[in-house]
C-alpha positions in Angstrom: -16.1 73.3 158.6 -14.0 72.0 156.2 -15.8 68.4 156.4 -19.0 70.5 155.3 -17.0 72.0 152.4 -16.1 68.9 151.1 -19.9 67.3 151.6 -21.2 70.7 149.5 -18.6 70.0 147.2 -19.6 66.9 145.9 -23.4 67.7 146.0 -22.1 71.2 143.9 -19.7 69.6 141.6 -20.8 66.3 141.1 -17.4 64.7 141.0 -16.7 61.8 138.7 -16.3 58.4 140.2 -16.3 55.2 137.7 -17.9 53.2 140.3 -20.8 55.8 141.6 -21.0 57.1 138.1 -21.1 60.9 139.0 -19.2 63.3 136.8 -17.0 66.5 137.5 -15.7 70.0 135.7 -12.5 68.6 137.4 -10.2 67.3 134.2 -7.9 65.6 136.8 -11.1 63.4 138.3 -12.2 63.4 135.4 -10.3 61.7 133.1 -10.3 58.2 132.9 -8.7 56.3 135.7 -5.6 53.7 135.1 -7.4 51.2 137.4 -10.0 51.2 140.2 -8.2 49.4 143.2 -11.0 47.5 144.7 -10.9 45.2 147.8 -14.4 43.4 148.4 -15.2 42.3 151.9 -11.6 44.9 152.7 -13.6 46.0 156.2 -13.2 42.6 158.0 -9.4 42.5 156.7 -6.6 44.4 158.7 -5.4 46.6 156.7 -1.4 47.1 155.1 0.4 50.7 156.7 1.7 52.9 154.4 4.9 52.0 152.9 4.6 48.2 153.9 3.1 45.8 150.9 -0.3 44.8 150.6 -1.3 41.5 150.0 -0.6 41.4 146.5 2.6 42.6 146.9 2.2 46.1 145.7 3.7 48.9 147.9 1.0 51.1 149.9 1.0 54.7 149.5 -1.7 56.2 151.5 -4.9 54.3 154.1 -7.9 55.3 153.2 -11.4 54.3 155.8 -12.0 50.5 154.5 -9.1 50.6 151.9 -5.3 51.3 150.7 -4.4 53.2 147.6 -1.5 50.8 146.3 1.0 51.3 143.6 0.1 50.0 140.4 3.0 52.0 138.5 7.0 51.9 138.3 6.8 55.5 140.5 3.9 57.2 142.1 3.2 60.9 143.6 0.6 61.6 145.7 0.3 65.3 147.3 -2.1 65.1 150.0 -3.9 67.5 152.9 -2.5 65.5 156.1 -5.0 67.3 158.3 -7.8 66.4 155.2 -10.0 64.3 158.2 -9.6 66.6 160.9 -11.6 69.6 160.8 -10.4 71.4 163.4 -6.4 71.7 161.8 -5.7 73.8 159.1 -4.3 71.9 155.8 -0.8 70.4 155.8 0.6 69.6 152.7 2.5 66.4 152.6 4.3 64.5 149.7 4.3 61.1 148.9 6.5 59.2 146.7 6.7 55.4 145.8 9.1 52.9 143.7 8.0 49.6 142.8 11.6 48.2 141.6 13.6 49.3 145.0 9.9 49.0 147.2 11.1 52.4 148.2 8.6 54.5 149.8 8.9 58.2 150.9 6.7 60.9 153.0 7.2 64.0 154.1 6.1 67.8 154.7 8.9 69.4 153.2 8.5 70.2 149.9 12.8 70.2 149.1 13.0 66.4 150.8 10.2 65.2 148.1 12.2 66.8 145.4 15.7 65.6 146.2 14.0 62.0 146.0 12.8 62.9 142.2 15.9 64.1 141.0 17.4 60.2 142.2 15.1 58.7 139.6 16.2 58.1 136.4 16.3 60.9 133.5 13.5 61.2 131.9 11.0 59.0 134.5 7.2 58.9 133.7 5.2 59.3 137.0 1.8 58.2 138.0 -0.3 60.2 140.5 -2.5 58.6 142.8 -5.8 59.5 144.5 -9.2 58.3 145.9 -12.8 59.1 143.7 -15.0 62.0 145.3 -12.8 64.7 147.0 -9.4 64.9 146.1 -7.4 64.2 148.8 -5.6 67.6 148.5 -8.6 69.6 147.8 -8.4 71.6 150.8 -4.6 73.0 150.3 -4.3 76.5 148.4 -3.9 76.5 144.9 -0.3 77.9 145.2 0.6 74.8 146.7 -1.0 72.4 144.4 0.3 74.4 141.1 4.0 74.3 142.1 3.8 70.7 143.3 2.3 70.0 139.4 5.2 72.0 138.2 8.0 70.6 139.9 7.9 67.3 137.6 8.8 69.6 134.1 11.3 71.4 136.0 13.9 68.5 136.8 13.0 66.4 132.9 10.2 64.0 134.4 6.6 63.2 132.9 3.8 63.4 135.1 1.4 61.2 133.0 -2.0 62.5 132.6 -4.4 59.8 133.7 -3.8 59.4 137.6 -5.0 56.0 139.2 -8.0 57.0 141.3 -8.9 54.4 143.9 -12.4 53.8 144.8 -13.6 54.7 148.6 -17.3 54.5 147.3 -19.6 52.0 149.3 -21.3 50.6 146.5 -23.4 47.7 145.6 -24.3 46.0 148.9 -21.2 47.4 150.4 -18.6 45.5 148.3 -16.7 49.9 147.0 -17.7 49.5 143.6 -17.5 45.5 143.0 -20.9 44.6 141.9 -22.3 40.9 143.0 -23.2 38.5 139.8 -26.5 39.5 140.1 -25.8 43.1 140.2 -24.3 42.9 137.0 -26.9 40.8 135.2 -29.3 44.0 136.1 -26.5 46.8 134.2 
């Protein structure tokens, strides 16, 4: 069921995606991305875990089908549906947070663990969140959960900056996720 919802979802809402070009009433999706992380050719290449380094060095927060959403920033949050694949679990909320400087890399379900690890940042930190085009990969968790995990960053001083980095997942342009070929962009 919920793989339907999310399939109606885009068809309803026309979600924004840089690389598809479709737009959403979602300001969060909306906005314009940081940077679209885009590995041509990525299916024939084993892909980095989560919290290992990918291969140009950045740290790897969450593994997407073909693709890995990578840190681009000093920190990154991502609050994601575990269970956002599997149709026949109910949501799971789980937190996700990344350091470049000390490569450290954090996940969890419990809400308190994920906000011990803010308060050891510095005063004061600016923090990027991180997601993939389409369907927000926390779309599916209740909106209680989602507005106190936005909240939490005010609360201990941090800055949750307003343009997340949204990584591509869209099979585009002869299958390269959004990297057109020469030709391809001769045409645009």
């Amino acid at each position: 069921m919920k793989h339907i919802f999310h399939c109606g979802l885009i068809c309803v809402l026309l979600i924004f995606c840089p690389a598809c070009g479709t737009v959403s009433g979602d300001k969060s999706l909306a906005s314009k991305p940081k940077m679209i992380t885009s590995l041509p050719g990525a299916q024939n290449v084993p892909l980095p875990k989560q919290g290992e380094l990918d291969e140009q060095g950045r740290l790897v927060l969450y593994g997407l089908e073909k693709r890995v959403i990578s840190l681009n920033d000093e920190v990154g949050v991502m609050l994601i549906d575990e269970n956002y694949d599997r149709e026949d679990l109910p949501p799971q909320a789980c937190y996700i947070l990344g350091v470049r400087s000390s490569q450290k890399f954090l996940k969890t379900f419990d809400k308190q663990v994920f906000i011990d690890a803010l308060k050891e940042l510095p005063p004061h930190s600016e923090i990027r969140e991180y997601d993939k085009c389409q369907v927000s990969l926390n779309t599916a968790l209740p909106q209680k959960v989602r507005n106190n995990y936005y909240k939490i960053f005010a609360r201990l001083g941090h800055t949750l900056l307003e343009d997340p980095d949204i990584t591509c997942n869209c099979v585009d342009y002869e299958g390269t996720f959004g990297v057109p070929s020469e030709e391809q962009k001769d045409k645009e």
